[in-house]
N, CA, C and O of each residue as an XYZ file, in Angstrom:
636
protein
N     -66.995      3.336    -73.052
C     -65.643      2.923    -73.115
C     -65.546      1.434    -72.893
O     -66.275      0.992    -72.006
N     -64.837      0.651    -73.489
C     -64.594     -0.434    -73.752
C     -63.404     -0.804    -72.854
O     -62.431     -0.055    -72.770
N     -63.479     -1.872    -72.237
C     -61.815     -2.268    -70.767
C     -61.550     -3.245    -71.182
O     -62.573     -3.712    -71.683
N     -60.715     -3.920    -71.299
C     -60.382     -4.798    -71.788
C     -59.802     -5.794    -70.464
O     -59.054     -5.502    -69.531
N     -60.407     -6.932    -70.776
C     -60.289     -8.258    -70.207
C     -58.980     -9.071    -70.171
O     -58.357     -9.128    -71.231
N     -58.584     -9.574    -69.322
C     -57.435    -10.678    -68.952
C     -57.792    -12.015    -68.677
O     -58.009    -11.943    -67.467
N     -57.981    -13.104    -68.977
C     -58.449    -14.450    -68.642
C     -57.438    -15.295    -68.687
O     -56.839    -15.768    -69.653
N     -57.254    -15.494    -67.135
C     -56.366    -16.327    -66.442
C     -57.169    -17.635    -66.115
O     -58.051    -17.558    -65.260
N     -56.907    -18.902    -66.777
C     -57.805    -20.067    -66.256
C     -59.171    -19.969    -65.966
O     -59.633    -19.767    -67.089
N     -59.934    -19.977    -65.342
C     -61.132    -19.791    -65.658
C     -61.593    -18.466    -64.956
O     -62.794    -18.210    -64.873
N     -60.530    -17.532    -64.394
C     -61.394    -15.984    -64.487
C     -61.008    -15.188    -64.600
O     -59.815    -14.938    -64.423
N     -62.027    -14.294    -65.015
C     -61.533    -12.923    -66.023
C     -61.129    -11.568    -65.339
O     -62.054    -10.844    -64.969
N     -59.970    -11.199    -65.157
C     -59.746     -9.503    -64.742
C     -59.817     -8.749    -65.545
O     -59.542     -8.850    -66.741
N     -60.384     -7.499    -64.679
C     -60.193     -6.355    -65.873
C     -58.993     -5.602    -65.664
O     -58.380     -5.731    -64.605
N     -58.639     -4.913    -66.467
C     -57.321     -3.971    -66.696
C     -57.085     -3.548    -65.739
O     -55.949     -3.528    -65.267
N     -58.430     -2.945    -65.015
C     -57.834     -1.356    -64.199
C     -57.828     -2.222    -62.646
O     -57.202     -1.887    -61.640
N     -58.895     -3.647    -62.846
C     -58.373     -4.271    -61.409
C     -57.177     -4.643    -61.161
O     -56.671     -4.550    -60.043
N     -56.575     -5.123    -62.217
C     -55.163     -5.871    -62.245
C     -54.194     -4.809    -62.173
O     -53.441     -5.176    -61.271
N     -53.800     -3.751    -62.588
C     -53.507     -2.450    -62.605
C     -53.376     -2.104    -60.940
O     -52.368     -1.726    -60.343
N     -54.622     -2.341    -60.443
C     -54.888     -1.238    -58.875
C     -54.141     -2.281    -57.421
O     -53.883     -1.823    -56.309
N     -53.886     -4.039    -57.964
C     -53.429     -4.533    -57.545
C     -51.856     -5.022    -57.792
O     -51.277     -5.780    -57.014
N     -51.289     -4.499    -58.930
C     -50.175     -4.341    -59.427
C     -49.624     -2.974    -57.993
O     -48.959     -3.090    -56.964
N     -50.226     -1.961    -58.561
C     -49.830     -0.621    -57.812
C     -49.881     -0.890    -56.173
O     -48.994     -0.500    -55.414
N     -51.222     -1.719    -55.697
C     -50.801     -2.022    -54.552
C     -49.872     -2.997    -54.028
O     -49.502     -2.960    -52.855
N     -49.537     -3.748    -54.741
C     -48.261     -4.601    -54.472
C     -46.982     -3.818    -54.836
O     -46.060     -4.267    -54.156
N     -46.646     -3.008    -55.494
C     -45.589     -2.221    -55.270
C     -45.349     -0.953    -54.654
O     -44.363     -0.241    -54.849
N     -46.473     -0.681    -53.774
C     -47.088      0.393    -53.168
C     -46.327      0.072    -52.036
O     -45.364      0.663    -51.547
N     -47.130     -1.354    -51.561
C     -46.452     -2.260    -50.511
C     -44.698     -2.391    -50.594
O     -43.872     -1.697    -50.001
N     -44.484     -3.446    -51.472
C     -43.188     -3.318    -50.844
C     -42.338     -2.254    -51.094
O     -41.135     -2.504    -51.018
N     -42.770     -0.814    -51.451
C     -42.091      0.648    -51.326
C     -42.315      0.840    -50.142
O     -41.295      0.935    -49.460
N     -43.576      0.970    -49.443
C     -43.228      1.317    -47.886
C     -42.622      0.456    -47.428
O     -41.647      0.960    -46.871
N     -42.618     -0.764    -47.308
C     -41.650     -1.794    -46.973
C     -40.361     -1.441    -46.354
O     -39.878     -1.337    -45.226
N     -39.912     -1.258    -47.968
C     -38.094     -0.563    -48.328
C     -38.405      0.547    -47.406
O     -37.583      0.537    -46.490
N     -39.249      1.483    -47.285
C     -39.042      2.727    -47.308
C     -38.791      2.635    -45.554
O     -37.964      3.343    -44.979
N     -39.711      1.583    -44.823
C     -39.617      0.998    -43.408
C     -38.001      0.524    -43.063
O     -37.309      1.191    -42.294
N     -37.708     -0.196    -43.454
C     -36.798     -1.054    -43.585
C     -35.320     -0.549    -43.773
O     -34.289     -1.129    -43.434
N     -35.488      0.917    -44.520
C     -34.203      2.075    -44.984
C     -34.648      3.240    -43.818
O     -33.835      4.131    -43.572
N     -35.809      3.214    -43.188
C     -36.177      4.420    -41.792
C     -35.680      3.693    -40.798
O     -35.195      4.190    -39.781
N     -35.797      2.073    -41.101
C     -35.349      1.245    -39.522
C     -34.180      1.246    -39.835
O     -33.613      1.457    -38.763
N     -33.228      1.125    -40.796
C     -31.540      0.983    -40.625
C     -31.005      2.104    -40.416
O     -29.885      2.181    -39.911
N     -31.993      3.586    -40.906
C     -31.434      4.765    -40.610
C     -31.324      4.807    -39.368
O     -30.201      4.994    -38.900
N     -32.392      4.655    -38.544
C     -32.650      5.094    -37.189
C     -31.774      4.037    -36.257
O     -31.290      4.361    -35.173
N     -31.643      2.676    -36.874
C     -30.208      2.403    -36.270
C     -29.059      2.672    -36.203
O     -28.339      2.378    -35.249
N     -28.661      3.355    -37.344
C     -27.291      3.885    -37.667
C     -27.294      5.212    -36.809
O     -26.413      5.563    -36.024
N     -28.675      5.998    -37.174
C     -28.382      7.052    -35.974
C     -28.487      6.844    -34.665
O     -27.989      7.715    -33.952
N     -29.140      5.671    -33.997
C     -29.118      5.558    -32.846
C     -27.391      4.964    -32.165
O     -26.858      5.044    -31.058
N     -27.144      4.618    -32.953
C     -25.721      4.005    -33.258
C     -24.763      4.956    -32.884
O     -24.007      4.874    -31.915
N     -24.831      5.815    -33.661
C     -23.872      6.520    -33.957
C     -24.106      8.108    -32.659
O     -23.178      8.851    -32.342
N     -25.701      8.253    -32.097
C     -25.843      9.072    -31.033
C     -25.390      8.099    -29.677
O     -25.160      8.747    -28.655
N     -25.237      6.540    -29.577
C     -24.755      6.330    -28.599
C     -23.095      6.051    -28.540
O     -22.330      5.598    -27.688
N     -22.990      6.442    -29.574
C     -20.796      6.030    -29.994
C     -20.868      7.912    -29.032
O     -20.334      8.130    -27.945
N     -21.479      8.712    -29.668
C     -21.423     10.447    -29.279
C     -21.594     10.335    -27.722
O     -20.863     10.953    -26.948
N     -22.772      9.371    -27.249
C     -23.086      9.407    -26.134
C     -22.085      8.860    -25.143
O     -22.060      9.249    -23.975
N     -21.209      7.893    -25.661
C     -20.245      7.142    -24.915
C     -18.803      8.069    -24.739
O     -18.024      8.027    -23.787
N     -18.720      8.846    -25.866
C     -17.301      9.768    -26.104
C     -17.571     10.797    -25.144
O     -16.900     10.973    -24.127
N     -18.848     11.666    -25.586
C     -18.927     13.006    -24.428
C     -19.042     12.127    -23.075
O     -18.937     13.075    -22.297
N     -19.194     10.896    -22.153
C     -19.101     10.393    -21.522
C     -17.858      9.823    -20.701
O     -17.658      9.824    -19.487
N     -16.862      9.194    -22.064
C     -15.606      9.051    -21.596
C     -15.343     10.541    -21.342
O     -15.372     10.768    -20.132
N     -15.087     11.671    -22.111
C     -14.276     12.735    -21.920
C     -14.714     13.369    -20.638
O     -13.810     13.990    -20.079
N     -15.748     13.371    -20.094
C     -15.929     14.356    -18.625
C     -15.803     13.035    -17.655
O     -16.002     13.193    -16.450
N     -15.582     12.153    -18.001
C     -14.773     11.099    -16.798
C     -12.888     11.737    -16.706
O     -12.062     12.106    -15.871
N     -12.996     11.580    -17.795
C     -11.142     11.739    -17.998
C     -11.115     13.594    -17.704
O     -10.030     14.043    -17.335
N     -12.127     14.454    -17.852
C     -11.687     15.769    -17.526
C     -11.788     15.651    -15.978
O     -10.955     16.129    -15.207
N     -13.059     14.862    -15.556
C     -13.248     14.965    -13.733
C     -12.129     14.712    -13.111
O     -11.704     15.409    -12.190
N     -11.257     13.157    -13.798
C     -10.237     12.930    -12.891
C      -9.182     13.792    -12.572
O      -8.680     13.984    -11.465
N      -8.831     14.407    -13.897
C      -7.927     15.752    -14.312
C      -8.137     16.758    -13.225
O      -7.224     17.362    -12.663
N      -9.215     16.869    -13.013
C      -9.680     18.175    -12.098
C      -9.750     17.747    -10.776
O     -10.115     18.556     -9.923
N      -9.461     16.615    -10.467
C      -9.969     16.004     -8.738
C      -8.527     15.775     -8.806
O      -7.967     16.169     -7.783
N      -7.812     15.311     -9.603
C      -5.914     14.650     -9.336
C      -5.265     16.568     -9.296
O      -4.550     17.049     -8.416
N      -5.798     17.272    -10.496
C      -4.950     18.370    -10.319
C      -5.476     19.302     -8.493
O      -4.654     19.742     -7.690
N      -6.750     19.338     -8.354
C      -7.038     19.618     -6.775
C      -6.556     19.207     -5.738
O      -6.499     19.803     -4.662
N      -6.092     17.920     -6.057
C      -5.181     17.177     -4.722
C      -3.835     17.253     -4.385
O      -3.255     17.015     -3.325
N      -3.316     17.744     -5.813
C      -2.091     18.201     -6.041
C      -1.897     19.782     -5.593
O      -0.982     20.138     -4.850
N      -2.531     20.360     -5.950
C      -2.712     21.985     -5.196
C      -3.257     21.799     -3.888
O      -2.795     22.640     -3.116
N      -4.140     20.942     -3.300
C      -4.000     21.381     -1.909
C      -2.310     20.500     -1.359
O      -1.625     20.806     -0.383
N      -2.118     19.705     -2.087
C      -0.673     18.741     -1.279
C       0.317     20.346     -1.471
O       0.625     20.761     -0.354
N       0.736     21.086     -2.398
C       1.572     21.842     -2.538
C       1.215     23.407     -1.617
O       1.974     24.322     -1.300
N      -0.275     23.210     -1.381
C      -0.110     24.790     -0.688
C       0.043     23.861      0.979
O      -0.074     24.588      1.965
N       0.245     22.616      1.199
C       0.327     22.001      2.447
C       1.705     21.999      2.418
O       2.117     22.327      3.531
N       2.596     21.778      1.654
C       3.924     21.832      1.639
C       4.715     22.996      1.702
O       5.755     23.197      2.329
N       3.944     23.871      0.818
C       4.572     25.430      1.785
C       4.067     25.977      2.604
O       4.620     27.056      2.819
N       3.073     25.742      3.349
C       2.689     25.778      4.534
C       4.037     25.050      5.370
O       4.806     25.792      5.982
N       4.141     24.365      5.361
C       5.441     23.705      6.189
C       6.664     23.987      6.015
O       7.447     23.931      6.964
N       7.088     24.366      4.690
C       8.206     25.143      4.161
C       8.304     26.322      4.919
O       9.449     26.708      5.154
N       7.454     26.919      5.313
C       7.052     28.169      5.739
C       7.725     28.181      7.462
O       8.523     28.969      7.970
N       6.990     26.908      8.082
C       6.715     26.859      9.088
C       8.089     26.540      9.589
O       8.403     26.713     10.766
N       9.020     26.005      8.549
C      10.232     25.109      8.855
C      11.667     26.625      8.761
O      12.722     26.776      9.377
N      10.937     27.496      7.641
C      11.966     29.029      7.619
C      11.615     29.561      9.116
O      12.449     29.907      9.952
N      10.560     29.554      9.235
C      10.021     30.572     10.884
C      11.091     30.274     11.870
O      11.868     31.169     12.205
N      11.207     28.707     12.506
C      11.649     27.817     13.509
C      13.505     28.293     13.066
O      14.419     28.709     13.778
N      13.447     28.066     11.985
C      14.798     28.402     11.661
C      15.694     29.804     12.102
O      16.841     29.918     12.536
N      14.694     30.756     11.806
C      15.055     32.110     11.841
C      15.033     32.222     13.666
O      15.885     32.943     14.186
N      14.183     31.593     14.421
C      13.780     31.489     15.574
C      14.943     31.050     16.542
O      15.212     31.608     17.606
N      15.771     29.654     15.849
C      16.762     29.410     16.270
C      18.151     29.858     15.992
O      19.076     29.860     16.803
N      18.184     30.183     14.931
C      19.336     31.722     14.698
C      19.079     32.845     15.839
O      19.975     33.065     16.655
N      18.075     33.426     15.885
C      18.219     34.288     16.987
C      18.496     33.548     18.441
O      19.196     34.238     19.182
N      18.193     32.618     18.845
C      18.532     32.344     19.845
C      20.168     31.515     19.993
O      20.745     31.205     21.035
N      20.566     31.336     18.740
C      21.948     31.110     18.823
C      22.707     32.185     18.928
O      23.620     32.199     19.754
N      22.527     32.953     18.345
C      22.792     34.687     18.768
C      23.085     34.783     20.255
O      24.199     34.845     20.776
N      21.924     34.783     20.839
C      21.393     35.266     22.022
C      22.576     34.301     23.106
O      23.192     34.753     24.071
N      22.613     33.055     22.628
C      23.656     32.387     23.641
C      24.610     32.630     23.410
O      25.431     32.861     24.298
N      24.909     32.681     22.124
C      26.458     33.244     21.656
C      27.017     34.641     22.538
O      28.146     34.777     23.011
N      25.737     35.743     22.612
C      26.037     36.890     23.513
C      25.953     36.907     25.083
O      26.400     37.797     25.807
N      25.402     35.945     25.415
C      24.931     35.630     26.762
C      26.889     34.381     27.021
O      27.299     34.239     28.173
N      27.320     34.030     26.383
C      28.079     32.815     26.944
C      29.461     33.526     26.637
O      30.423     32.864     26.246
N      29.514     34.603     26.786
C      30.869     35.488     27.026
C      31.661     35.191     28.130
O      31.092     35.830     29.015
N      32.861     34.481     28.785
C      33.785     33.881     30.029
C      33.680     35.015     30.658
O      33.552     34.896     31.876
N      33.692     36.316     30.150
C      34.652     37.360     30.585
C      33.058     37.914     31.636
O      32.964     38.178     32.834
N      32.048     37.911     30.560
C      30.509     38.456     31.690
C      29.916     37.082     32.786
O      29.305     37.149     33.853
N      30.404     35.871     31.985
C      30.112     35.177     33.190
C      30.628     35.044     34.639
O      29.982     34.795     35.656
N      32.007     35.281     34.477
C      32.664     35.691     35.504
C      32.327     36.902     36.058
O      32.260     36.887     37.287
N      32.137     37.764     35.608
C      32.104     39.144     36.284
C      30.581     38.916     37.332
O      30.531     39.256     38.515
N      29.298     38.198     36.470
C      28.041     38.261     37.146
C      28.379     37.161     38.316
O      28.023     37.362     39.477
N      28.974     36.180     37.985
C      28.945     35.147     39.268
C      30.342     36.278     40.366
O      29.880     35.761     41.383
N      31.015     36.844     40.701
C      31.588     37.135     41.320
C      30.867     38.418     41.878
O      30.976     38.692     43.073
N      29.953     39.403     40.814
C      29.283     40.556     41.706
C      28.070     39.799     42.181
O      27.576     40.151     43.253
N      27.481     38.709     41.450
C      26.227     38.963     42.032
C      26.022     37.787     42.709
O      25.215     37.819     43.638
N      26.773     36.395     42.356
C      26.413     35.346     43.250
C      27.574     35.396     44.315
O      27.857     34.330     44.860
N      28.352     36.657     44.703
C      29.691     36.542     45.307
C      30.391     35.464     45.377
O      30.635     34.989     46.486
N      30.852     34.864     44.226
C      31.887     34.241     44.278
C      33.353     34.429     44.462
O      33.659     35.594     44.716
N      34.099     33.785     44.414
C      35.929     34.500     44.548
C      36.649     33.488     43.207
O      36.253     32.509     42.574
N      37.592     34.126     43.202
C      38.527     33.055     41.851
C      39.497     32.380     43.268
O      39.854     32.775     44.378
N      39.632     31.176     42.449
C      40.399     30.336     43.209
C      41.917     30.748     42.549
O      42.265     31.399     41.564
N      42.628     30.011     43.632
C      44.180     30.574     43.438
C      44.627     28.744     42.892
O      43.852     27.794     42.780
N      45.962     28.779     42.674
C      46.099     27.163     42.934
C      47.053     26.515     43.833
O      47.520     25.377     43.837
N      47.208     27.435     44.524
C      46.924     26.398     45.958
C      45.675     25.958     46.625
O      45.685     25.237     47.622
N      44.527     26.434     46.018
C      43.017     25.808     46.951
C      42.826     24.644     45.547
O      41.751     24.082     45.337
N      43.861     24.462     44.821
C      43.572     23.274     43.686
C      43.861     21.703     44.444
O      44.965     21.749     44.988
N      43.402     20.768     44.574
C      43.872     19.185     44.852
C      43.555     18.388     44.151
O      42.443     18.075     43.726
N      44.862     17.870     43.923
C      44.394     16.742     43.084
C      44.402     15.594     43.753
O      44.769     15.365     44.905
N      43.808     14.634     42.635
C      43.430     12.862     43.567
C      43.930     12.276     42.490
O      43.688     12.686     41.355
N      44.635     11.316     42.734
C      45.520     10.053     41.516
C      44.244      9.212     41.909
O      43.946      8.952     43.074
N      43.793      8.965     41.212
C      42.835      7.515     41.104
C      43.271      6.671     40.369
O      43.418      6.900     39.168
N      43.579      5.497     40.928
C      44.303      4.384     41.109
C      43.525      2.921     40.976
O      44.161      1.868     41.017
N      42.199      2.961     40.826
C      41.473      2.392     41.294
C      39.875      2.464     41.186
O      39.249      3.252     41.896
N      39.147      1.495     40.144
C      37.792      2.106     40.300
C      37.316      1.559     40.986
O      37.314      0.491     40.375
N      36.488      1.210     42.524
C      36.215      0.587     43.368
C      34.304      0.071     43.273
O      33.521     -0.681     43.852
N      34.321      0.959     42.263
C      32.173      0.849     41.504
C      32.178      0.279     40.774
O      31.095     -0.295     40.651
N      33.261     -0.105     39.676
C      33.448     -0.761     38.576
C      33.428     -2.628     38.548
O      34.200     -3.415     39.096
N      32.086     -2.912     37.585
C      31.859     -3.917     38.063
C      32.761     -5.168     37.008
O      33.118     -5.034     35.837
N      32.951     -6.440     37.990
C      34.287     -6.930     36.815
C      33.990     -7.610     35.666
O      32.924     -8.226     35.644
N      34.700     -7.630     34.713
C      34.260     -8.165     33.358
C      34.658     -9.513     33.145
O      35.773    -10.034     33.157
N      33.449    -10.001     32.933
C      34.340    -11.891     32.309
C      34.708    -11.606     30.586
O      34.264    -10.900     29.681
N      35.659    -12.493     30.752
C      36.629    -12.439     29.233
C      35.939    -13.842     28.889
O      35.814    -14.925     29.461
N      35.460    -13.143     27.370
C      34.923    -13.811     26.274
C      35.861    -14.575     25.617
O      36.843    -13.883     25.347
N      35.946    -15.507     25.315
C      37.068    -15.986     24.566
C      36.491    -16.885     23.424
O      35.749    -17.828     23.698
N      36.762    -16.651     22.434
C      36.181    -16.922     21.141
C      36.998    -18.261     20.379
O      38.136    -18.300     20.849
N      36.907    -18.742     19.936
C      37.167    -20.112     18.885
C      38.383    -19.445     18.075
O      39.605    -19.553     18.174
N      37.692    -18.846     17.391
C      39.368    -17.717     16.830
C      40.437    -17.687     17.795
O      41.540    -18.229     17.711
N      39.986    -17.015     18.680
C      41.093    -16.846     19.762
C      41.516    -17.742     20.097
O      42.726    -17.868     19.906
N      40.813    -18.804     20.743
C      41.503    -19.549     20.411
C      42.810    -21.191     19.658
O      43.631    -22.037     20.013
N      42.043    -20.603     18.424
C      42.571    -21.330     17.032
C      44.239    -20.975     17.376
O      45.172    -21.739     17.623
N      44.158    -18.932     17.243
C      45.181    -17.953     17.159
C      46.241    -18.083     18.169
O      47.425    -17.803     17.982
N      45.509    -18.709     19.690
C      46.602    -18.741     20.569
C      47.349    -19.956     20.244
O      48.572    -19.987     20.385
N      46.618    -21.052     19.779
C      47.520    -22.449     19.595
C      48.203    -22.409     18.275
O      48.190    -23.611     18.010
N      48.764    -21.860     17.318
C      49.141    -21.548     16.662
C      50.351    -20.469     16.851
O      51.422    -20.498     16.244
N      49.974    -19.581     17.754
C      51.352    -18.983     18.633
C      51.818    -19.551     19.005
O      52.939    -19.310     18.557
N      51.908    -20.397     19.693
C      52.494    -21.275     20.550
C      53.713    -22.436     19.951
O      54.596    -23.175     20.385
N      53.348    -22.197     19.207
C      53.725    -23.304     17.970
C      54.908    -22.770     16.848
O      55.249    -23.499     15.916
């Protein structure tokens, strides 16, 4: 078989060399591309698994707070009827004992127990005396304030 020659300046290729270095130069820059389209893929997916990575990230921040604000809110409300609670009890507590004085502060049984049992007597009114007080003799005396108004107001009466 006969190959046929290429003569470039002073040397000669053959077909199938020029050929095997053709193929490896486009051999080359196919893996190249093929590097170069695996490296932009794998950026775009790394890209795009850390955009995923940042979202499922925001969202269980924003569900945690949800769940720690709604917990604080249920214990504040079972603390508030706890006290609601505590505030009906005291209530009902002091109703009965307004009751209780209401039945206990009868004129008619107070009298009867202080006369059987602390022997007391009813007074008549002649054992009544009275005192005219005339006079507070403890009462300590007051100095009179007299104000600029006052007296603006008195010299102006006067007048």
């Amino acid at each position: 078989m006969l190959t046929r020659r290429e003569i470039v300046g002073n040397l000669a290729y053959k077909d199938n060399v020029q050929r095997k270095v053709i193929k490896r130069k486009k051999q080359e820059e196919l893996t190249k591309k093929r590097i170069q389209l695996t490296n932009s893929i794998k950026v775009k997916k790394h890209k795009e698994l850390m955009r995923k990575i940042g979202f499922i990230a925001t969202c269980f921040g924003i569900s945690f707070f949800v769940v720690f604000r709604s917990s604080s809110l249920f214990s504040m409300q079972s603390e508030l009827n706890k006290i609601n609670d505590d505030i009906n009890m005291y209530e009902k507590s002091n109703e009965k004992l307004n009751i209780e004085i209401l039945m206990k502060n009868d004129i008619n049984k107070i009298n009867k127990v202080a006369i059987e049992n602390l022997h007391m007597i009813e007074i008549d009114k002649s054992d009544i005396k009275t005192i005219n007080k005339v006079n507070d003799y403890f009462e300590e005396p007051k100095e009179k304030k007299i104000g600029i108004f006052k007296l603006i107001e008195d010299f102006f009466v006067k007048f």
